[in-house]
N, CA, C, O and CB atoms as a CASP TS submission, in Angstrom:
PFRMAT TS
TARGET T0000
AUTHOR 0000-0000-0000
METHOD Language model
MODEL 1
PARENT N/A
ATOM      1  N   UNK     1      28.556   5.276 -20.456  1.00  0.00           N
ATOM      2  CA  UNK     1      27.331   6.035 -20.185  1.00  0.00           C
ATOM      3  C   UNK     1      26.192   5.438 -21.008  1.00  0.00           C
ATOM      4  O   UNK     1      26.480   4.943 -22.098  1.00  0.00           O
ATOM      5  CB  UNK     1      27.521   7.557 -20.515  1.00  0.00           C
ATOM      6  N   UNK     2      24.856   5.437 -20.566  1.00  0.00           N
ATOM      7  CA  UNK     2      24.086   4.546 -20.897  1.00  0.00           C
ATOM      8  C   UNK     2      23.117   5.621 -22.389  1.00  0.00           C
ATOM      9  O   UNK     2      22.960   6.841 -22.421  1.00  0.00           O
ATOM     10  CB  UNK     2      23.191   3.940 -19.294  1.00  0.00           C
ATOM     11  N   UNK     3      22.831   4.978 -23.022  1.00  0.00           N
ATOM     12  CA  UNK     3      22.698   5.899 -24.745  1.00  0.00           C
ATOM     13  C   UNK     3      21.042   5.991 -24.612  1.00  0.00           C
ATOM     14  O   UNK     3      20.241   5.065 -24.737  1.00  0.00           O
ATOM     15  CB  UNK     3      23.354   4.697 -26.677  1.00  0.00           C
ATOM     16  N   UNK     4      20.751   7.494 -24.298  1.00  0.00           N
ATOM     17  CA  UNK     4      19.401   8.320 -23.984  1.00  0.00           C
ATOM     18  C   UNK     4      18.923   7.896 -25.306  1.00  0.00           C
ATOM     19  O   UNK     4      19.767   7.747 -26.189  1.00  0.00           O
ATOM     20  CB  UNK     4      19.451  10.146 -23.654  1.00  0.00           C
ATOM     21  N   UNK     5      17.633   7.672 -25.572  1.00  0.00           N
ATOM     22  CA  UNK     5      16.595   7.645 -26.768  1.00  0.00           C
ATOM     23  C   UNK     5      15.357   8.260 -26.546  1.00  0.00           C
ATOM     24  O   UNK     5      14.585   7.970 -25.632  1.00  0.00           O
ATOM     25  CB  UNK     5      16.250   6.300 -27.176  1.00  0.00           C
ATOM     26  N   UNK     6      15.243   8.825 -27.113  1.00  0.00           N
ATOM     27  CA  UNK     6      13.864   9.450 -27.134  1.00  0.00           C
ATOM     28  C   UNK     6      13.907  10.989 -26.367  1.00  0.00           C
ATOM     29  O   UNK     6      12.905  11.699 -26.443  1.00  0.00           O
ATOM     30  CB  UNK     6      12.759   8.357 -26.307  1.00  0.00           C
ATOM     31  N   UNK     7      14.921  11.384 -25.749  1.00  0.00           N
ATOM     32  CA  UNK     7      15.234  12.593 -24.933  1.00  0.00           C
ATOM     33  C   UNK     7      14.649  11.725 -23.610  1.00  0.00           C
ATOM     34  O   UNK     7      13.907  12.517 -23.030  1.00  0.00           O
ATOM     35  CB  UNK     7      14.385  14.268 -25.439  1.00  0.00           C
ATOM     36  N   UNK     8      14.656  10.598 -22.967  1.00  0.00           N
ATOM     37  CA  UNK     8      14.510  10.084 -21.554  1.00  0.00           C
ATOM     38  C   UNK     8      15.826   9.164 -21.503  1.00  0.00           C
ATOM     39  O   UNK     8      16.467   8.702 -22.447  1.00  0.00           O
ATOM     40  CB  UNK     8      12.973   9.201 -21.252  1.00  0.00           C
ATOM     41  N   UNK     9      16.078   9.010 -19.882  1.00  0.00           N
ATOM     42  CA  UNK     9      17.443   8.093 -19.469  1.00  0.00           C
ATOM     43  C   UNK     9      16.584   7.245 -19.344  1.00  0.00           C
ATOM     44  O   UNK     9      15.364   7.399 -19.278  1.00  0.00           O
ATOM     45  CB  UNK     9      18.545   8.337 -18.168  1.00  0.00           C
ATOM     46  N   UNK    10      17.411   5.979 -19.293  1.00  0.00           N
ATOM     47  CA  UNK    10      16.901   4.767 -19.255  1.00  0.00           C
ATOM     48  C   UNK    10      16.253   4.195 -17.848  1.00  0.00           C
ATOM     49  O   UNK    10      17.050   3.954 -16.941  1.00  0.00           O
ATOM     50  CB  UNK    10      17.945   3.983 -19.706  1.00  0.00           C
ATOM     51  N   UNK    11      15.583   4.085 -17.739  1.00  0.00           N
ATOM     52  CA  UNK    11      15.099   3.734 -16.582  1.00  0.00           C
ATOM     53  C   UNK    11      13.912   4.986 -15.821  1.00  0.00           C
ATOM     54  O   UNK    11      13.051   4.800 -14.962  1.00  0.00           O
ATOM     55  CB  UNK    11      16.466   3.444 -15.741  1.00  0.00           C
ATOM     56  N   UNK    12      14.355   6.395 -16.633  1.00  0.00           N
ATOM     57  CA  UNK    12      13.365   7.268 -16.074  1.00  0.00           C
ATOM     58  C   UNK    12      11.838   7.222 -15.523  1.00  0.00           C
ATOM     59  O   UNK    12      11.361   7.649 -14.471  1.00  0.00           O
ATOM     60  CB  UNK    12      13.332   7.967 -16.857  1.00  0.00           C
ATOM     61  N   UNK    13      11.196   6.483 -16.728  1.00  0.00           N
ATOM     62  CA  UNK    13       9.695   6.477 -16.434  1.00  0.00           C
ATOM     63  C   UNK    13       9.637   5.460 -15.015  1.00  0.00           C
ATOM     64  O   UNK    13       8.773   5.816 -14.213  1.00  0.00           O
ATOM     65  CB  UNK    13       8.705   5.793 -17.923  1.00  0.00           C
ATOM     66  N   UNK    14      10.365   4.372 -14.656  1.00  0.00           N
ATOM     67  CA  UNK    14      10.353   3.616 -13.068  1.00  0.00           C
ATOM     68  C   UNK    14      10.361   4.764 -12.275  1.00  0.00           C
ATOM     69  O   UNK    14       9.499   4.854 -11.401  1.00  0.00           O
ATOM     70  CB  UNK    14      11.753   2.552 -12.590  1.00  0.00           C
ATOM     71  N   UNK    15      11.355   5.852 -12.450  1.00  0.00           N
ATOM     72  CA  UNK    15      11.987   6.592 -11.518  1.00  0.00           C
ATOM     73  C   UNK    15      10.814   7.657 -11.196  1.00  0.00           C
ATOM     74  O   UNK    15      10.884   8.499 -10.301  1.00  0.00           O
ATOM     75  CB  UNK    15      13.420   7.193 -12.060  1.00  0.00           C
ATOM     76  N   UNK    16       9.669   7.468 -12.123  1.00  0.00           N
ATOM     77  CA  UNK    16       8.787   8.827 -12.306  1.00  0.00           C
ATOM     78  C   UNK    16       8.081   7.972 -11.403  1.00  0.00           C
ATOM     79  O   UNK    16       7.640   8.608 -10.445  1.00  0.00           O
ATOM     80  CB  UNK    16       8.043   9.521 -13.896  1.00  0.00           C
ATOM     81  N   UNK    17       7.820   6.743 -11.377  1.00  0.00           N
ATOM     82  CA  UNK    17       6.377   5.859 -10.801  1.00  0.00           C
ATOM     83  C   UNK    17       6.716   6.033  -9.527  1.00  0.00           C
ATOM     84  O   UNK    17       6.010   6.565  -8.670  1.00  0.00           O
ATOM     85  CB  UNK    17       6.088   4.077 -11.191  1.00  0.00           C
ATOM     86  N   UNK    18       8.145   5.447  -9.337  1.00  0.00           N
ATOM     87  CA  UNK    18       8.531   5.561  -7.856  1.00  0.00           C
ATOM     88  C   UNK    18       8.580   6.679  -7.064  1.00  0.00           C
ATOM     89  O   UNK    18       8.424   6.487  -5.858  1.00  0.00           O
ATOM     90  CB  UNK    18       9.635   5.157  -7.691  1.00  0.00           C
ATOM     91  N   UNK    19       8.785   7.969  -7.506  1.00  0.00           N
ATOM     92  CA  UNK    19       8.952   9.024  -7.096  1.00  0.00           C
ATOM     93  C   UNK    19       7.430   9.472  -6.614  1.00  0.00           C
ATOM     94  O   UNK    19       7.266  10.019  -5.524  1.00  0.00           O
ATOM     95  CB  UNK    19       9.681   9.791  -8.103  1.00  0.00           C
ATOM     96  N   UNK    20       6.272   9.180  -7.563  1.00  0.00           N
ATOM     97  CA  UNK    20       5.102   9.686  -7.548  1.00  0.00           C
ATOM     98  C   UNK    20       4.886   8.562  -6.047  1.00  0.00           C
ATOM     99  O   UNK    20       4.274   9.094  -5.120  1.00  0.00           O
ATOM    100  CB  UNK    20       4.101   9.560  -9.182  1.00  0.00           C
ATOM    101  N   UNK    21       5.207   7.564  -5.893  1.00  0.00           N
ATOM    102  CA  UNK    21       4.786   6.534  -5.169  1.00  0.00           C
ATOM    103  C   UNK    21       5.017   7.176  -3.599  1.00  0.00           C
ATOM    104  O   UNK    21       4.205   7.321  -2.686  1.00  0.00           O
ATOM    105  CB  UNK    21       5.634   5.118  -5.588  1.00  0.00           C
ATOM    106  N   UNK    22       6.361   7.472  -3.673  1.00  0.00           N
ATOM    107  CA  UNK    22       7.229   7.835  -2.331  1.00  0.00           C
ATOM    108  C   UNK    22       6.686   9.154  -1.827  1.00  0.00           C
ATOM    109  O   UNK    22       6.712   9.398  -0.621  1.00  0.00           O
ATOM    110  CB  UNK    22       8.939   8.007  -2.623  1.00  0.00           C
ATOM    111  N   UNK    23       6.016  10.329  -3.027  1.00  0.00           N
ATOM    112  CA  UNK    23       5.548  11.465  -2.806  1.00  0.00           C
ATOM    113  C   UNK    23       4.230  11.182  -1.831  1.00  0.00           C
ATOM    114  O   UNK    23       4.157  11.647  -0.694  1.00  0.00           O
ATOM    115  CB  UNK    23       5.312  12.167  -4.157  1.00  0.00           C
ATOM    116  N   UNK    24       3.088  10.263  -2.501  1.00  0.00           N
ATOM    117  CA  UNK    24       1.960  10.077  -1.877  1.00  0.00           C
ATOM    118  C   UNK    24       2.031   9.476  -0.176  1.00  0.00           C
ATOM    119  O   UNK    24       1.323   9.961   0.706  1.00  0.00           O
ATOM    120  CB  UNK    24       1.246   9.151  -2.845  1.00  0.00           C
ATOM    121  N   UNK    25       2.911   8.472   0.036  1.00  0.00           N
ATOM    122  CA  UNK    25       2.964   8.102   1.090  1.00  0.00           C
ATOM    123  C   UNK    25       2.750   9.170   2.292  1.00  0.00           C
ATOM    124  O   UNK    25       1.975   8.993   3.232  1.00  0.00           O
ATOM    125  CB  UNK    25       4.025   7.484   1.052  1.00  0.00           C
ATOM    126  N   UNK    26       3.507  10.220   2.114  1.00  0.00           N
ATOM    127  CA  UNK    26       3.368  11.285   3.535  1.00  0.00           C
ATOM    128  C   UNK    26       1.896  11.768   3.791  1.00  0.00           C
ATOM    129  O   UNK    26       1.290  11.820   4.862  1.00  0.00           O
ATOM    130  CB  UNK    26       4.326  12.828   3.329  1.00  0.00           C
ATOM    131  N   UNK    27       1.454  12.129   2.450  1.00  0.00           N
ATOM    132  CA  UNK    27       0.447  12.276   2.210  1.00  0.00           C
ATOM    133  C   UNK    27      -0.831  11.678   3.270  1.00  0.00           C
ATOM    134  O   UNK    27      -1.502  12.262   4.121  1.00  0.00           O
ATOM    135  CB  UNK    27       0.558  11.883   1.040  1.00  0.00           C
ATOM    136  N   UNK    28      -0.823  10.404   2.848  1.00  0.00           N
ATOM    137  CA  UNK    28      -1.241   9.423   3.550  1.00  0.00           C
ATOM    138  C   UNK    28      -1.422   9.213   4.908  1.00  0.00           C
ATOM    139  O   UNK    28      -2.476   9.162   5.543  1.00  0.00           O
ATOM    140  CB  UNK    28      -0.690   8.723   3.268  1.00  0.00           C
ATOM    141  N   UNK    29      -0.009   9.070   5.368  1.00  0.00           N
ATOM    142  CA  UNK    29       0.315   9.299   6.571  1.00  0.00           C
ATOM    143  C   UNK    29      -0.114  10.524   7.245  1.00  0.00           C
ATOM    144  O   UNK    29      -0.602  10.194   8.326  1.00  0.00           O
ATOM    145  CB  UNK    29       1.500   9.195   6.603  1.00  0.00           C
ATOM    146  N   UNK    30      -0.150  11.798   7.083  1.00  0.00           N
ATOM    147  CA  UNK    30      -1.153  12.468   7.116  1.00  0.00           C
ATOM    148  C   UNK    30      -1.948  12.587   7.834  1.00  0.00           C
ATOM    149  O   UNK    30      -1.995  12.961   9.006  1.00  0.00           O
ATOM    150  CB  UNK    30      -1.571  12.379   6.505  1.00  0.00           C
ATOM    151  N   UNK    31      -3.140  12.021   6.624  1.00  0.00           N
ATOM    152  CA  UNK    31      -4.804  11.563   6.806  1.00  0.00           C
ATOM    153  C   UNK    31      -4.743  10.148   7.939  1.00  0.00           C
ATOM    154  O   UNK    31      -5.771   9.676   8.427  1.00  0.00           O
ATOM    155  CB  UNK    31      -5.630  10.963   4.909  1.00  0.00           C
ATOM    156  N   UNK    32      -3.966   9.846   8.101  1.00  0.00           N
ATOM    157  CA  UNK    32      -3.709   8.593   8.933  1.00  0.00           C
ATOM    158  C   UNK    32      -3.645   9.389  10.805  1.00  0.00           C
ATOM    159  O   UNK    32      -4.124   9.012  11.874  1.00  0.00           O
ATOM    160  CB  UNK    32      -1.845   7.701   8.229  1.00  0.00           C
ATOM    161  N   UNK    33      -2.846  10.537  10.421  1.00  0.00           N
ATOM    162  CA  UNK    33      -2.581  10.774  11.664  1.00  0.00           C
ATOM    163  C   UNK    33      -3.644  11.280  12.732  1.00  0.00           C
ATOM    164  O   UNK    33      -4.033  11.015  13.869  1.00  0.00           O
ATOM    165  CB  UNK    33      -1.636  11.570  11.567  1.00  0.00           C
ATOM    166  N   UNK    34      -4.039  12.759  10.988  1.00  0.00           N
ATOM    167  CA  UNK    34      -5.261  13.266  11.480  1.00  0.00           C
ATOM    168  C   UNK    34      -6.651  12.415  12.322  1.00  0.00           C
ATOM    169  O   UNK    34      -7.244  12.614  13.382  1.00  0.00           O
ATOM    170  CB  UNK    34      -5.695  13.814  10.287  1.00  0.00           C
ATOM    171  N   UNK    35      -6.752  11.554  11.385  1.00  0.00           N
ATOM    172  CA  UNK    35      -7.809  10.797  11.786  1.00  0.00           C
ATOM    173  C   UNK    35      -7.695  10.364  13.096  1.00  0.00           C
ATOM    174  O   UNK    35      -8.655  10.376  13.866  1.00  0.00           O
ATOM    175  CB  UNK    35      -7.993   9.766  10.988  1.00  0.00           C
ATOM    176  N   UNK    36      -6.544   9.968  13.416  1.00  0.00           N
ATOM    177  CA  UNK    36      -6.312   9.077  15.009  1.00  0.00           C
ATOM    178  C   UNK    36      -6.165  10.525  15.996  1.00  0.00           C
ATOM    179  O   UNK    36      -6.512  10.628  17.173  1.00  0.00           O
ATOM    180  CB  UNK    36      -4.401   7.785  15.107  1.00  0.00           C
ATOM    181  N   UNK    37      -5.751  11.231  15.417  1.00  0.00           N
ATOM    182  CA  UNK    37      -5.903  12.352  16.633  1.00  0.00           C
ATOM    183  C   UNK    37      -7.524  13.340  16.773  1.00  0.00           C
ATOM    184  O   UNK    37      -7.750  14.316  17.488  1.00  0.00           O
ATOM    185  CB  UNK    37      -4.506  13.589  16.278  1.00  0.00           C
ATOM    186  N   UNK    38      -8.180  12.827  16.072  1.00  0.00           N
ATOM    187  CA  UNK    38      -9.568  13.120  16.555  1.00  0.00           C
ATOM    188  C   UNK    38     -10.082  12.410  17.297  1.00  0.00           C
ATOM    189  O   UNK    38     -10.853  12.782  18.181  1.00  0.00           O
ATOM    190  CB  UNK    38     -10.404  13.216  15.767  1.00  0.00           C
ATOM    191  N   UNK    39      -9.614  10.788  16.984  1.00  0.00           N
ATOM    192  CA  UNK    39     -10.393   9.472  17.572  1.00  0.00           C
ATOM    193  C   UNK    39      -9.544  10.046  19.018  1.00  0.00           C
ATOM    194  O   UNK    39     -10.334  10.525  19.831  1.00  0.00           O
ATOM    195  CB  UNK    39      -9.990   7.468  16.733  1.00  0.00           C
ATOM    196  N   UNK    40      -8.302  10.070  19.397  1.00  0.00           N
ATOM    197  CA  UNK    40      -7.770  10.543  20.590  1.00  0.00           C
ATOM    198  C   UNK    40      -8.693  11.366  21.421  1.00  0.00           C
ATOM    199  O   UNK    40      -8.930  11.234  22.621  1.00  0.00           O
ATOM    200  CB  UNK    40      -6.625  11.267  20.308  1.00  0.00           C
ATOM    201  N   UNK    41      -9.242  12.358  20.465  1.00  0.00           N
ATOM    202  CA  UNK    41      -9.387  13.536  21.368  1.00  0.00           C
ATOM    203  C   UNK    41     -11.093  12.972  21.712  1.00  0.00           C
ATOM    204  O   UNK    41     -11.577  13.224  22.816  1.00  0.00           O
ATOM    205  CB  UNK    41      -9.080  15.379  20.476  1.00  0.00           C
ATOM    206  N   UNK    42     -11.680  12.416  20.947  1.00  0.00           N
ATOM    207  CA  UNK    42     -12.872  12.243  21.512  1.00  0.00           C
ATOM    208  C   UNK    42     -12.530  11.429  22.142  1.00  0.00           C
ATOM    209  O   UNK    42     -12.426  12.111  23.162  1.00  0.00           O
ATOM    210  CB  UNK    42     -13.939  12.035  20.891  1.00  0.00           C
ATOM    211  N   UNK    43     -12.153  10.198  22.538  1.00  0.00           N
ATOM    212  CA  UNK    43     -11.766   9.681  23.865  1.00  0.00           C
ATOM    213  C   UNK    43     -11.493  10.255  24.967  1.00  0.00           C
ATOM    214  O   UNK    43     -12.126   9.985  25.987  1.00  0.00           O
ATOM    215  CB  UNK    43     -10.917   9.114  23.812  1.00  0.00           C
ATOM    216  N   UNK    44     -10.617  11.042  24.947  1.00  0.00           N
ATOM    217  CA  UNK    44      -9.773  11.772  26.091  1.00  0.00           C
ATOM    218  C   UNK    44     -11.532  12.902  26.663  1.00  0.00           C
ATOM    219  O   UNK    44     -12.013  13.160  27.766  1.00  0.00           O
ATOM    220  CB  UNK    44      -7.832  13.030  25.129  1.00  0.00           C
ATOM    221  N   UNK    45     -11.816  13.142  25.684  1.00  0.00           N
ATOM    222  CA  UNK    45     -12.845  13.736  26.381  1.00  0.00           C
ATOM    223  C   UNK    45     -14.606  13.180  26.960  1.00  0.00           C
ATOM    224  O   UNK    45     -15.522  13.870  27.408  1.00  0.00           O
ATOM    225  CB  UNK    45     -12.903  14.743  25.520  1.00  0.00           C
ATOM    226  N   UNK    46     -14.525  11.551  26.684  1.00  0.00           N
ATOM    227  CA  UNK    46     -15.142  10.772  27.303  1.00  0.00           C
ATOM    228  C   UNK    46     -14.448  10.398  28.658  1.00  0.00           C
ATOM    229  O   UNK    46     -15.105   9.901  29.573  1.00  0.00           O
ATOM    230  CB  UNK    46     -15.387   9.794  26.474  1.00  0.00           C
ATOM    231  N   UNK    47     -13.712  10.536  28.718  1.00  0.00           N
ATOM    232  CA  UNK    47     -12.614  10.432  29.995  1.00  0.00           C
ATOM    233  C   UNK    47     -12.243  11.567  30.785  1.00  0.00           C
ATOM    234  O   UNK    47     -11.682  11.734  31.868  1.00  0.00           O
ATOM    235  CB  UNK    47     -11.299   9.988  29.545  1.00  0.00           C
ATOM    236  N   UNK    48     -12.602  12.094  30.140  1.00  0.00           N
ATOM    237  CA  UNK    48     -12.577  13.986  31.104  1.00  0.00           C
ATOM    238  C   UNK    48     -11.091  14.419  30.942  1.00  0.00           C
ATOM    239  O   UNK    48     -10.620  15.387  31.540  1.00  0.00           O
ATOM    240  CB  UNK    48     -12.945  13.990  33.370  1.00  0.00           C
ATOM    241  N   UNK    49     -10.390  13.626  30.087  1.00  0.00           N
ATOM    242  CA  UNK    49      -9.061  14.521  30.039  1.00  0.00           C
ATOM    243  C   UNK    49      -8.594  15.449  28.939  1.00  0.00           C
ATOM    244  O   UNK    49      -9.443  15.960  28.208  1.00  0.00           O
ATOM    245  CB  UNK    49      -8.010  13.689  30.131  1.00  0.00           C
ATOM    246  N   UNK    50      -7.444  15.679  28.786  1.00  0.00           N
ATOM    247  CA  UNK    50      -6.836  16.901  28.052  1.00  0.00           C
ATOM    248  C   UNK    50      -6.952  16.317  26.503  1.00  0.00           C
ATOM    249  O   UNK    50      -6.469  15.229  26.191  1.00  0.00           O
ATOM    250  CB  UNK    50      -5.074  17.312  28.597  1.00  0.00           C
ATOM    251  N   UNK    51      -7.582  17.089  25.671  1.00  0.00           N
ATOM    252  CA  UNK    51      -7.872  16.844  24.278  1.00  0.00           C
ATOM    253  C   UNK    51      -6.291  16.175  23.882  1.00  0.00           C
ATOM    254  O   UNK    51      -6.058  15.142  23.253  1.00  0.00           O
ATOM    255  CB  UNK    51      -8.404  18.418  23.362  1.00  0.00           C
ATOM    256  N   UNK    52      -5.496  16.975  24.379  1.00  0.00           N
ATOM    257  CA  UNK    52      -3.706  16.715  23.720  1.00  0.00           C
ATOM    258  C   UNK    52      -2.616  16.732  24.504  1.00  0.00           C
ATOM    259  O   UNK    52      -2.156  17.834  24.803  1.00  0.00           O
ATOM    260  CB  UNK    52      -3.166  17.793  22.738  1.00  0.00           C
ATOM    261  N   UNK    53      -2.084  15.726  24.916  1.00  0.00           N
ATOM    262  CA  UNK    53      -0.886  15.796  25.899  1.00  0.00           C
ATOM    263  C   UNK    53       0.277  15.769  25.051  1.00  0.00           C
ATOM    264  O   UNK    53       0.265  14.766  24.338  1.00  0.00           O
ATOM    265  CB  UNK    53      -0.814  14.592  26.982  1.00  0.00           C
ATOM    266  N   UNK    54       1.349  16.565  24.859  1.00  0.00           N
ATOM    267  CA  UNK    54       2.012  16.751  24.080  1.00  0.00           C
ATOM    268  C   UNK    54       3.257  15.808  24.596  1.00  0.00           C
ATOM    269  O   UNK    54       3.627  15.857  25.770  1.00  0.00           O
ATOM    270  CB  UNK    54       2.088  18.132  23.859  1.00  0.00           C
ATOM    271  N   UNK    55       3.816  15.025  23.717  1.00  0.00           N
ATOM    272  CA  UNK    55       4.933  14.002  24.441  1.00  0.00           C
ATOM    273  C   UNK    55       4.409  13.097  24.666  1.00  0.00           C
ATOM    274  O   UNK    55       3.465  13.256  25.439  1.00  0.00           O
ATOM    275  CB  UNK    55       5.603  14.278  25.634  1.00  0.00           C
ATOM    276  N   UNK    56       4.585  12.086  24.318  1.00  0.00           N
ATOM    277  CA  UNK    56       4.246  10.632  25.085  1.00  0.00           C
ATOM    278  C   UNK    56       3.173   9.896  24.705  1.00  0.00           C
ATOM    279  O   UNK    56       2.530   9.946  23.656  1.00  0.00           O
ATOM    280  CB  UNK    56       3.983  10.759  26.490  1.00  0.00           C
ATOM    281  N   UNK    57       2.997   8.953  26.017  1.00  0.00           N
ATOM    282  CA  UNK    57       1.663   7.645  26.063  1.00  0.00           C
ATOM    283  C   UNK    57       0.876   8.462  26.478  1.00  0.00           C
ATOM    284  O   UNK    57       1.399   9.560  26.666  1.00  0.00           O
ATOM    285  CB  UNK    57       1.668   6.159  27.100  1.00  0.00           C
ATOM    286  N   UNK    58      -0.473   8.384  26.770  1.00  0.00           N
ATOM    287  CA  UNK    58      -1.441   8.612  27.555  1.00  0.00           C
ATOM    288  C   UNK    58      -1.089   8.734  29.350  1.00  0.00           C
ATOM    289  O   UNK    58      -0.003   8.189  29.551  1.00  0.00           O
ATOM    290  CB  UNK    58      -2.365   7.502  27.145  1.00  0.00           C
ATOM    291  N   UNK    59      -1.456   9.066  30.138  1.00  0.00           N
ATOM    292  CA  UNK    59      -1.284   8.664  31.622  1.00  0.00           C
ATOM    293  C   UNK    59      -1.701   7.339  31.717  1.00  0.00           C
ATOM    294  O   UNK    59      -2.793   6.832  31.459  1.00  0.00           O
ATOM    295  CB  UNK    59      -2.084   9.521  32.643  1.00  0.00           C
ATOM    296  N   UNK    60      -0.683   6.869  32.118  1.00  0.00           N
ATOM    297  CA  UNK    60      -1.217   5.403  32.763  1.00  0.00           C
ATOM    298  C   UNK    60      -0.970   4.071  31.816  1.00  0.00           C
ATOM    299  O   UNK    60      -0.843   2.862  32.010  1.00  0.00           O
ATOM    300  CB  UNK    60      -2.963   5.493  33.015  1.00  0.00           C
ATOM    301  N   UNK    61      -0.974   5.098  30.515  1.00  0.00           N
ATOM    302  CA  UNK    61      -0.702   3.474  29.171  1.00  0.00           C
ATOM    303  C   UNK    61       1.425   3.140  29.950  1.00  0.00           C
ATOM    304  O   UNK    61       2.291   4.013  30.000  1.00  0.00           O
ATOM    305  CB  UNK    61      -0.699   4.522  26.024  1.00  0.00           C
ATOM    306  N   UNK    62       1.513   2.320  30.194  1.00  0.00           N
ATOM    307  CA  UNK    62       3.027   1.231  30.551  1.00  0.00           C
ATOM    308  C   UNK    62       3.408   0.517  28.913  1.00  0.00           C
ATOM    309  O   UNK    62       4.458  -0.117  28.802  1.00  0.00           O
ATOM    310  CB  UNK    62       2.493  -0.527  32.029  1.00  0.00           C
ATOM    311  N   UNK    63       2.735   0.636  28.038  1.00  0.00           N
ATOM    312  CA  UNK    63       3.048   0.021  27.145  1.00  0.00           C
ATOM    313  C   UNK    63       4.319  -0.074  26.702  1.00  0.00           C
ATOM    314  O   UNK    63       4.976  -1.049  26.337  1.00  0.00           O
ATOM    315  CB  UNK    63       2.428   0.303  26.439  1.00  0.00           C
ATOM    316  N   UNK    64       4.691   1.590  26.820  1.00  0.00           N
ATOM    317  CA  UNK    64       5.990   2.129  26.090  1.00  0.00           C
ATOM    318  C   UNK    64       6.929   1.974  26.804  1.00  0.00           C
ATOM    319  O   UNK    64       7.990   1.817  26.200  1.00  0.00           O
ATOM    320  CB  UNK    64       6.062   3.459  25.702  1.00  0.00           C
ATOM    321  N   UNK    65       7.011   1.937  28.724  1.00  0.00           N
ATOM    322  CA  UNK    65       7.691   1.510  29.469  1.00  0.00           C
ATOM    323  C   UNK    65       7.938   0.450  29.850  1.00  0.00           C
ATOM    324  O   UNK    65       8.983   0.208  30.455  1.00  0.00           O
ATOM    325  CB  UNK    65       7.578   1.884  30.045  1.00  0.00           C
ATOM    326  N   UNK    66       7.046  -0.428  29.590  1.00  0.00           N
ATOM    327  CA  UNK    66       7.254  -2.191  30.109  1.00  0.00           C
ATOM    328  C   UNK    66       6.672  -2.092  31.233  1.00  0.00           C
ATOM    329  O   UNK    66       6.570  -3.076  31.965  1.00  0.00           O
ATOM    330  CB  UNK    66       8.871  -2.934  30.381  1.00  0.00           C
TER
END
């Protein structure tokens, strides 16, 4: 077993950086999503369609189908 000093395991403070690191990401992702689903919706409504189609591509995007 690896010999604690200071009242921390060895390697803890990485484990704190990484943890803080892995926490922010969703975060992120997020503000990432939000953002693109406004840019969506003002499109869709330069186009006269539905602010939000729940499921899927757009009508008509083949991208996802080939």
């Amino acid at each position: 077993m690896p010999e604690v000093i200071g009242g921390k395991e060895p390697g803890a403070e990485r484990c704190a950086v990484a943890e803080a690191v892995a926490r922010r990401r969703p975060a992120e992702l997020d503000g990432r999503i939000a953002r693109l689903s406004r840019v969506r919706a003002g499109l869709a409504a330069r186009l006269g369609e539905p602010a939000d189609r729940p499921g899927g591509p757009a009508r008509g995007d083949r991208s996802l189908t080939g």
